[in-house]
N, C-alpha and C positions, 0 to 999 in steps of 0.2 A: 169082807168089805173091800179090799185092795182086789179081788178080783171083777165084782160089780165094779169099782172104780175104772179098773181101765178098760172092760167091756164099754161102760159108758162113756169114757173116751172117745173107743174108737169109733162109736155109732153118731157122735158129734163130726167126730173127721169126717167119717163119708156124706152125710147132709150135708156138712160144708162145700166139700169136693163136686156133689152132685149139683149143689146151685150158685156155687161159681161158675160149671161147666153150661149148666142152664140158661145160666146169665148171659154169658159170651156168644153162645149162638144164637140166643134171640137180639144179638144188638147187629143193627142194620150195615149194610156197606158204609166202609170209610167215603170221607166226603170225597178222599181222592180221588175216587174209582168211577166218582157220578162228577168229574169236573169237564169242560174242555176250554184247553188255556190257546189262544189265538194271538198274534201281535198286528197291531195296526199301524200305520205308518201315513204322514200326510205331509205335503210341504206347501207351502206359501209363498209368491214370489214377488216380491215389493220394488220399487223404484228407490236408489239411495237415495239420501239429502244430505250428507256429508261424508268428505273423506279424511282419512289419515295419510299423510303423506311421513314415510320418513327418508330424510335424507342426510347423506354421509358428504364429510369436508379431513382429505388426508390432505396434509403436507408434509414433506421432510428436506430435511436439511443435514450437512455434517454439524453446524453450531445448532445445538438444540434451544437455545433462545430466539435463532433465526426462526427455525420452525416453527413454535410455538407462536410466535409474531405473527406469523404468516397465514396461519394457520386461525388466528382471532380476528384479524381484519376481514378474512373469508366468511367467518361467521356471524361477524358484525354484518355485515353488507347482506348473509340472506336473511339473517332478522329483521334488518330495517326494511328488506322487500316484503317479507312477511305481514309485517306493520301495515306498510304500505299498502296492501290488497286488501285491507279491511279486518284481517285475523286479529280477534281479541288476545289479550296481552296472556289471558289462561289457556289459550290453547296453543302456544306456542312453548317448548322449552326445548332445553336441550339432555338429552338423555342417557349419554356414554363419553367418557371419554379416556383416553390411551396414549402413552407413548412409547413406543416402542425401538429399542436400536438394535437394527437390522445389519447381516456381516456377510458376506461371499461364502462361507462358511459359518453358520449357525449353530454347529457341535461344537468346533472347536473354537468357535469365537474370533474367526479371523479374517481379514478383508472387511474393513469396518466400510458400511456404505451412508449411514446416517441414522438421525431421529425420526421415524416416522410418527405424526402428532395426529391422532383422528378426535373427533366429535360428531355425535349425531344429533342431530335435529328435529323433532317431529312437530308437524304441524297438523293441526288440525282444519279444515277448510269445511266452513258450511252453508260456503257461495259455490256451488259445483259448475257455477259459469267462469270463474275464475283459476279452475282447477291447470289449463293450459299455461296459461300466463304466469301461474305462479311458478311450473316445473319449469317452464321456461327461464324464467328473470331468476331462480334460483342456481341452475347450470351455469347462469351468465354473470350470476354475483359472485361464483366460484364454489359451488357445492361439484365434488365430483364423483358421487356414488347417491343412486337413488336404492334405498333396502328394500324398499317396501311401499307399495300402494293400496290401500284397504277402504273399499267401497263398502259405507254402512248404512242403515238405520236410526234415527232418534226413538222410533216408534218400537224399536224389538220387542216389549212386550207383551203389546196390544198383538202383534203378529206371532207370536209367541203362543198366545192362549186361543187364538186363531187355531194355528194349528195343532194345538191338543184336543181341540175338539174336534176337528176332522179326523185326528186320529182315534180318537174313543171311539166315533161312528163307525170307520174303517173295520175294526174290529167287532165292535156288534155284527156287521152287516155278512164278515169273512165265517164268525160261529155260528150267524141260525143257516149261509149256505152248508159249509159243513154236518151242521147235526142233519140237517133236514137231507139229504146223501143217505144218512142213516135210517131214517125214518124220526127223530129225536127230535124235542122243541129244547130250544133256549133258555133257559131262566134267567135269576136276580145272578148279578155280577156279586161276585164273589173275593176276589181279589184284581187289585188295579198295579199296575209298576209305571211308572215313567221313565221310559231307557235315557240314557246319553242323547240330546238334540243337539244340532247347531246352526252354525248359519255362517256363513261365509259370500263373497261381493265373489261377480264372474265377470270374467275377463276375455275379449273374444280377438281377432285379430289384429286389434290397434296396436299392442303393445308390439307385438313378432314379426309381423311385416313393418316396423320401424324401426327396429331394432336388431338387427339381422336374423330374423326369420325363425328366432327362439321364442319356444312356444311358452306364454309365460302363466304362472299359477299365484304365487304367495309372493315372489321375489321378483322384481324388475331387473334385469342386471345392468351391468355397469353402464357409463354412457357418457360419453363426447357432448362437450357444449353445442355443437350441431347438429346433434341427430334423433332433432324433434320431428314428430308428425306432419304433415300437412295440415294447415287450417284447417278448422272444425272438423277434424278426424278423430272428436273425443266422443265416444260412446262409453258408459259406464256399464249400460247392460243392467243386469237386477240382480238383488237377494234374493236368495235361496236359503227360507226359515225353516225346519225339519221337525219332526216331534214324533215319536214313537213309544208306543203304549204297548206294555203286554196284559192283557185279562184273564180270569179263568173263569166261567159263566157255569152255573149250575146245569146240567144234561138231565132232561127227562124225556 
């Protein structure tokens, strides 16, 4: 009996072994191997309707209550121009603030030169006819650093799903040129990704030919109460909404 027993064992093992083995070769290519993955890419290019302005107000002094004094009244004066140009009371705040005592020596702490007191401001502007006037009367209320100027959208979404769908199409249209190269048709989409999008305001030579000739991107730099534009030398230019899709479409 124990020698039928493992005879019939081992006649189970190999049936088993043979239609495992069976098995495996009758199962078709991975779906890997029938995919091709393409990425599409699309952008959209809109008119802003509001900006962000922000702007920087240092003062320093050796008494740092002077500073600090000095330094509020500067601030008072671009909020209440703020005000003044129509900016709602929410879109205006102030956003940083620091003080810092600065020395001829900053290792060793010596040659004391005063309190430097900064604040930043940002304002939001959704009069973009006002957009002059206000960087102006704000240099001249006593802000002395402008950080940052950011030309946007209310609408980003709408322009947004804009361009996901030029980009879905982009991509369909980049896989059946592809397969078809091949001799292959296109199938059902198979997997979708939405890469990283953005969208950022463009800036053309208004800022750099007014400003000594520095080409400018994200940062405005520093700037003299006098060294605004020419009248109506404000062009904001447009957004640039982006969207990128990668797919991988069934190949037959």
């Amino acid at each position: 009996m124990g020698k039928l027993y493992n005879v019939g064992t081992m006649v189970i093992a190999v049936v088993a072994v043979v239609a495992v083995t069976a098995w495996t070769r009758a199962q078709p290519a991975t779906q890997e191997s029938r995919l091709i993955t393409v990425t599409g890419d699309a952008e959209v290019r809109v008119a802003p309707d509001e900006a962000v302005v922000t702007l920087g107000v240092e003062t320093w002094n050796a008494d740092l209550t002077l500073a600090k004094n000095q330094n509020d009244e500067r601030v008072a004066k671009v909020l209440a121009l703020a005000r003044g140009s129509g900016v709602k009371p929410e879109h205006i705040q102030t956003e940083h603030i620091s003080v810092e005592p600065r020395y001829h020596d900053d290792y060793e702490r010596r040659g004391f030169l005063g309190f430097y007191v900064r604040k930043t401001i940002v304002v939001t502007l959704q009069d973009l006819t006002q957009f002059e006037d206000l960087l102006t009367g704000a240099l001249g209320a006593g802000a002395t650093h402008v950080h940052g100027v950011q030309f946007r959208t209310t609408e980003l979404r709408k322009y947004r799903d804009q361009a996901r769908a030029l980009a879905v199409g982009a991509a369909r249209e980049k896989a059946e040129a592809l397969a078809k190269e091949l001799g292959q048709q296109v199938g059902q989409p198979q997997t979708i990704q939405e890469d990283q999008n953005s969208w950022w305001s463009w800036y053309g030579a208004w800022w750099g030919a007014s400003w000594g000739g520095i080409g400018m991107q994200n940062v405005v730099q520093n700037m003299g109460g006098s060294a605004m534009p020419a009248e109506g030398s404000f062009a904001p230019g447009q957004i640039a909404v982006n969207a990128k899709v990668t797919v991988s479409f069934e190949l037959r």
